[in-house]
C-alpha positions as CSV (number, residue, x, y, z in Angstrom):
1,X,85.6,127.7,79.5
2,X,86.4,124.0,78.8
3,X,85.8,121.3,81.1
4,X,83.4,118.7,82.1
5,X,79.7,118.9,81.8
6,X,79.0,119.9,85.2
7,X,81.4,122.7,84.5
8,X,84.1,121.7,85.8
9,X,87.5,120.6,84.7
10,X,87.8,117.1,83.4
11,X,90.8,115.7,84.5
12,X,91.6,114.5,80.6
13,X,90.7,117.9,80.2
14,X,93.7,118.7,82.8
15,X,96.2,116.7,81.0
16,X,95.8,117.5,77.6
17,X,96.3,121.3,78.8
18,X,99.4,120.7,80.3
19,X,100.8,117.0,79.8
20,X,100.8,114.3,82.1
21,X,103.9,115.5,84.5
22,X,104.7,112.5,86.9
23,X,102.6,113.1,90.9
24,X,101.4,116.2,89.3
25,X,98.0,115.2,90.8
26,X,99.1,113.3,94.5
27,X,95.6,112.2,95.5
28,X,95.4,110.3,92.2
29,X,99.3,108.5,92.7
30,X,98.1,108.0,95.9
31,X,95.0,106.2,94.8
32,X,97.1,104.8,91.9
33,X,99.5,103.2,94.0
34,X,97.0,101.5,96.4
35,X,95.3,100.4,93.3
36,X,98.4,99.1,92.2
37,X,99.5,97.2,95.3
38,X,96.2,95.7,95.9
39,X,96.5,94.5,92.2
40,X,99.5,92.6,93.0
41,X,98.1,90.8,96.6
42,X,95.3,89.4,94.5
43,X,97.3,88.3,91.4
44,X,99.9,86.4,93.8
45,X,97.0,85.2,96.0
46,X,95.4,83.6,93.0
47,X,98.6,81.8,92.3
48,X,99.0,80.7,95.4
49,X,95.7,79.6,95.6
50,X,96.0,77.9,92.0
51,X,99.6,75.8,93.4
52,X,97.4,74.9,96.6
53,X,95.0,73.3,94.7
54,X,97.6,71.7,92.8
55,X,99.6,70.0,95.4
56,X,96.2,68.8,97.1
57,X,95.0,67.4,94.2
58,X,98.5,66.1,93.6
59,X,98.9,64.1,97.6
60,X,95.1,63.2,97.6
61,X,96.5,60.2,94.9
């Protein structure tokens, strides 16, 4: 039987048998989506940290 070496099925083991099939697996869109999101607060709180810095450097004269 193919799999992992622990014996078990790989997950890229998983999708190459069947194909990927969109929420096939839900505990990894779930952790995909969270990943996702939390991707997103950090990218728009390092802009908005970036235009703070900016507009304080900016008023200090």
């Amino acid at each position: 039987m193919e799999g992992s070496e622990d014996g078990q099925w790989g997950y890229s083991a998983w999708l190459m048998k069947r194909g990927y099939v969109r929420d096939a697996d839900r505990d990894m869109a779930f952790f995909g989506f969270w990943a996702m999101l939390s991707g997103w607060i950090a990218a728009l709180a390092i802009a908005g940290a970036a235009v703070m810095i900016v507009l304080r450097q900016s008023t200090l004269g």
